[in-house]
KOLDOKOL-413164 format. One record per residue (C-alpha): residue in three letters; z, x, y. Coordinates in steps of 0.02 Angstrom, whole numbers, plus 50000, padded with zeros to 5 digits. Each point is the difference from the previous one (the first is absolute). Last residue first. Layout:
ALAZXY ...
This chain:
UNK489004911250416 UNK498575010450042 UNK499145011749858 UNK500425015849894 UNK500914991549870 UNK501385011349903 UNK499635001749862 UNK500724989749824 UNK501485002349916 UNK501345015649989 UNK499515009850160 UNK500975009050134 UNK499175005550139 UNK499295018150019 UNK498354995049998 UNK499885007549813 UNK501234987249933 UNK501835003549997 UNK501444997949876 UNK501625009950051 UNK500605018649964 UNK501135006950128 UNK500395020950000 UNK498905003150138 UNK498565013850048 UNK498734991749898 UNK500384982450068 UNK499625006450192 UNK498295003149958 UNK499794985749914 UNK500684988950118 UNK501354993849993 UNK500394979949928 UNK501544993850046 UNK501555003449902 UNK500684996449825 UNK498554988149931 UNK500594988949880 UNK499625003449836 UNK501415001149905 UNK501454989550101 UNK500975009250130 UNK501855000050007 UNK500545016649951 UNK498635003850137 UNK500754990950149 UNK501855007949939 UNK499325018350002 UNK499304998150157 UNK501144992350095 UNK501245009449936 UNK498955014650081 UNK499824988950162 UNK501665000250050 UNK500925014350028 UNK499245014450026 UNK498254995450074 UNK500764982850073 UNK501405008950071 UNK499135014050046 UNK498924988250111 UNK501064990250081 UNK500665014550078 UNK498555004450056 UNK500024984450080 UNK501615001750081 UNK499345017750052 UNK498494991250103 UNK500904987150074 UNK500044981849961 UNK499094990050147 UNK499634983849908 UNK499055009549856 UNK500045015249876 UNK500634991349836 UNK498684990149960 UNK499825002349786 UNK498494997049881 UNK499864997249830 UNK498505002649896 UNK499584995449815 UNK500684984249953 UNK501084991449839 UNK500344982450035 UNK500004992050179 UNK501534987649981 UNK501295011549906 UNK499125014850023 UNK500645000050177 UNK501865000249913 UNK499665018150004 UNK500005003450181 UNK501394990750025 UNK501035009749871 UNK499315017650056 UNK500224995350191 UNK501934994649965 UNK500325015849896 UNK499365010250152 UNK501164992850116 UNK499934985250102 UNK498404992750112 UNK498974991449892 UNK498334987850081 UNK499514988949842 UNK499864985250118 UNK501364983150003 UNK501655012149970 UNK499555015450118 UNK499214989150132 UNK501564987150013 UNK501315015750005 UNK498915010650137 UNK500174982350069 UNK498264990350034 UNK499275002850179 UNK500285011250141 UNK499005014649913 UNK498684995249839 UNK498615010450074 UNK500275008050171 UNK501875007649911 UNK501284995250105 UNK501314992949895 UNK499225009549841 UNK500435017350095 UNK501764995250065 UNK500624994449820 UNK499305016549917 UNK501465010150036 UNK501194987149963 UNK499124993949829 UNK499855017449935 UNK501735004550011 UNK500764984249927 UNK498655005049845 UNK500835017749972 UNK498895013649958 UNK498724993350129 UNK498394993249992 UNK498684988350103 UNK498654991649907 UNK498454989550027 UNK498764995149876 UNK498074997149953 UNK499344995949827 UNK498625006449900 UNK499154991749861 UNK498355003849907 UNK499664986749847 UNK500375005849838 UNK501324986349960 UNK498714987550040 UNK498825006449877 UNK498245009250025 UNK498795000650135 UNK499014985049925 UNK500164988650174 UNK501364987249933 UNK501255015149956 UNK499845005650187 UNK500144981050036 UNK501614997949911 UNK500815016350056 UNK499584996150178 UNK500704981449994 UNK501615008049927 UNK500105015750138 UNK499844986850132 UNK501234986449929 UNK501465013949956 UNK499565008350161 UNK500534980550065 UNK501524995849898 UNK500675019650035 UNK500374994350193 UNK498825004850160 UNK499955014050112 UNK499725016749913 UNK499194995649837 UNK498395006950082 UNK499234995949823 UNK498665012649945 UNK498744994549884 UNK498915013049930 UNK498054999049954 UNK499134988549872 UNK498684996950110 UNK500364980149996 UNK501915001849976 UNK500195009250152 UNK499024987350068 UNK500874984249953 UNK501755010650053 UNK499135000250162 UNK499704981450005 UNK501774997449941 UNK500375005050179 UNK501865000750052 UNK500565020250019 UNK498445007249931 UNK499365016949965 UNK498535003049883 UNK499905018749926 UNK498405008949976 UNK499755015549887 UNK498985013150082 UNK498264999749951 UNK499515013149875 UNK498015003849982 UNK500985019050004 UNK500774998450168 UNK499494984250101 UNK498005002650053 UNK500195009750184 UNK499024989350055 UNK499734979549996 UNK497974998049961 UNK498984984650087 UNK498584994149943 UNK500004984250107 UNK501864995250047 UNK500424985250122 UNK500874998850145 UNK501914993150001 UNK500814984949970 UNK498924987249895 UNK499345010249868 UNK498125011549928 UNK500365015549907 UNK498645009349934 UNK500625016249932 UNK499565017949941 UNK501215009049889 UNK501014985649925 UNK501695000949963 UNK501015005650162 UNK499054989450103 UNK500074985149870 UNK501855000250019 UNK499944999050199 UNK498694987049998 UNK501384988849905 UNK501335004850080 UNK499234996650185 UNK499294980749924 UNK502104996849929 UNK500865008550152 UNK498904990850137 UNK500054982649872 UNK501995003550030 UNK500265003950178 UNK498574987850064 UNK501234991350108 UNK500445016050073 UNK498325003050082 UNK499315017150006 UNK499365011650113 UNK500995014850010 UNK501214996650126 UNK499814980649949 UNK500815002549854 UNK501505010950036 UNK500694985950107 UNK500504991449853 UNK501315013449928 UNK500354997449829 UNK498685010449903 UNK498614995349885 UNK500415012449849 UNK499095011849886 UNK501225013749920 UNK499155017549976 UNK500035014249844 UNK499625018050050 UNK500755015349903 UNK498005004649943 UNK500055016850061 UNK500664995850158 UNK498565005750115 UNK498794992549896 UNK500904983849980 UNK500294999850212 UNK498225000550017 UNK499834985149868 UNK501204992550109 UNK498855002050152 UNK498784995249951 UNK500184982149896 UNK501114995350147 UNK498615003450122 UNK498894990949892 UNK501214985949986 UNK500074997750187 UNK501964995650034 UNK500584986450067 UNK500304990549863 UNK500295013349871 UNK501405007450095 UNK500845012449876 UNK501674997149985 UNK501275009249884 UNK498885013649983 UNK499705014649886 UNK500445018849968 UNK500555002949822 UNK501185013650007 UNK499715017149898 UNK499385013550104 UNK500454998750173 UNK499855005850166 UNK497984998850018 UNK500264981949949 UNK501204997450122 UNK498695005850140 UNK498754987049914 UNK501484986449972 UNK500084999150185 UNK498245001950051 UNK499774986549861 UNK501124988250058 UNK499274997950192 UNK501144987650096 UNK501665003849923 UNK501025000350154 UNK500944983050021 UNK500844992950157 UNK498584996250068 UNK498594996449933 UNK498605006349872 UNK500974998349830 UNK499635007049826 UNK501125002949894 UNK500345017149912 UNK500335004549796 UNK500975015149933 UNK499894999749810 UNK500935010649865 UNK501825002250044 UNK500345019249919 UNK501435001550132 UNK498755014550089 UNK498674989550008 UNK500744985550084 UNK500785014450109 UNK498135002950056 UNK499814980650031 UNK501364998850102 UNK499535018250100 UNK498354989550052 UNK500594986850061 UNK501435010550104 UNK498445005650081 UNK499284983650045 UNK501604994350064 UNK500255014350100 UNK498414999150088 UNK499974982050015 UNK501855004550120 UNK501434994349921 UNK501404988350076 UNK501755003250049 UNK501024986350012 UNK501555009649897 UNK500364985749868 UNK498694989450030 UNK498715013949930 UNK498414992950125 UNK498584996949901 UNK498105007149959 UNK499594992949849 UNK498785008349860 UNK500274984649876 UNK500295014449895 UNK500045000049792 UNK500785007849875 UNK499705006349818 UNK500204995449796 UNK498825000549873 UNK500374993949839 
């Protein structure tokens, strides 16, 4: 199982001394997260993808480029890629660019994004967030399959002969996750290519990731790509530790009070108990964590926020070793006690990446996992 974080890329004031970080710093304490995510032995480092204020992320793959040059073992990806107001050639480009310069440690998370003014900046109509993600994805897939293409839609101009360069690494596109918060239209597609599902599992209670993840599994089993159990699952999360639990709850108190996405809302209390957000001691993050197998089954990827709402820098490297140290190799020990035979342990790699790591798991020659029939290389 593959475990990781993920930044929202915020830009906030730390409530408890007022002082807020410049971009610069932000961006640069980015990048020294996801280099101690290497150093714990955490094995993906994933970026959203915002383009207003207060968020910093707007270009993921100059990002994950210069942390690709850093690294050598994490798996680079996204935790939103805009594929509604983004030009899929442009996407096709430049993470095939990003492939290459990673050696294949490249995977990416499609998503629509949450802020509506987003859509007219580049174009694009909010009401049309879902056929825009399902007619993008779809030319976006072919792009990376096809060498010449003819592409012919409703929301952007249309493709005679028309080659995507560089070609991913190897004939190898990188493996495509679906994010969604609400949208069983997005678990539809995910289903539909038979490429990850990745539940934001951030805001909302276990009865509704238990809905998503079990229409996904259904549909992925209804489209050939194998059983339901095999399907590709990753789940979001937010933690904050502490040795002792009392500890952790007064020092994060002030940060979830005024945090830009859940602050002056819902208790700390309230949120903790109705989402799967943990804040306690290691133990307490290993049972919770855990007891999401109870209502998504066995999964590949999990994914952890732990550097928002104005959190320093050496309180998240704190974080850190204590996921790297404490928590995670339980984690992974208990996940795979657990696992059936044949159900894929992590997400697919690609090839190149594969060779060079110890985890075996069932892939086709695309680089996606495989047990029924292929995936179809057409428009939902």
């Amino acid at each position: 199982m593959q475990f990781g974080i993920f930044t929202v890329g915020d830009v906030t004031t730390d409530p408890t001394t007022g002082r807020t970080p410049t971009e610069h710093e932000r961006i640069k304490n980015t990048v020294a997260i996801a280099l101690k995510a290497e150093e714990v032995g955490l094995d993906v480092f994933a970026t959203g993808e915002h383009h207003n204020p207060p968020f910093v992320p707007s270009s993921p793959t100059t990002l994950l480029g210069h942390i690709a040059a850093r690294t050598e073992n994490l798996v680079l990806s996204t935790s939103t890629t805009l594929i509604t107001t983004n030009d899929p050639v442009k996407i096709a480009e430049d993470y095939a660019t990003l492939q290459h310069l990673a050696d294949g440690r490249v995977d990416l998370m499609m998503g629509r994004g949450n802020t509506g003014p987003v859509y007219p900046w580049f174009g694009q109509d909010i009401r049309q967030g879902i056929p825009l993600a399902i007619e993008n994805y779809a030319l976006l897939h072919k792009l990376w399959r096809e060498d010449v293409v003819d592409w012919e839609g409703k929301f952007r101009t249309a493709l005679q002969g028309f080659t995507s360069t560089p070609r991913p690494l190897d004939d190898v596109p990188p493996f495509v996750w679906h994010g969604s918060i609400r949208s069983p239209e997005i678990a539809e597609q995910a289903a539909y290519y038979g490429d990850g599902f990745f539940a934001n599992h951030i805001f909302w209670p276990k009865q509704h990731t238990e809905k998503m993840v079990g229409l996904y599994r259904r549909r992925y089993a209804h489209y050939g790509h194998g059983t339901p159990e095999q399907a590709i699952v990753g789940l979001g999360g937010q933690v904050f530790m502490r040795r002792n639990s009392q500890d952790a709850v007064r020092e994060f108190r002030p940060y979830f009070d005024n945090a830009p996405v859940y602050g002056h809302g819902p208790s700390l209390e309230d949120f903790s108990r109705e989402t799967p957000l943990t804040v306690g001691s290691p133990q307490q993050v290993i049972e919770r964590t855990l007891s999401f197998r109870d209502y998504v089954g066995d999964y590949q990827r999990q994914l952890f926020l732990i550097d928002h709402a104005g959190l320093p820098l050496k309180t998240v490297l704190e974080q850190l070793d204590i996921l790297g140290e404490e928590v995670v190799p339980v984690l992974r020990k208990e996940f795979a006690s657990l696992r059936p035979a044949g159900v894929p342990e992590t997400a697919p790699l690609h090839p190149a990446v594969r060779k060079n790591t110890d985890g075996h798991h069932d892939t086709g020659t695309d680089g996606h996992h495989h047990t029924g029939a292929q995936v179809r290389n057409q428009e939902v």
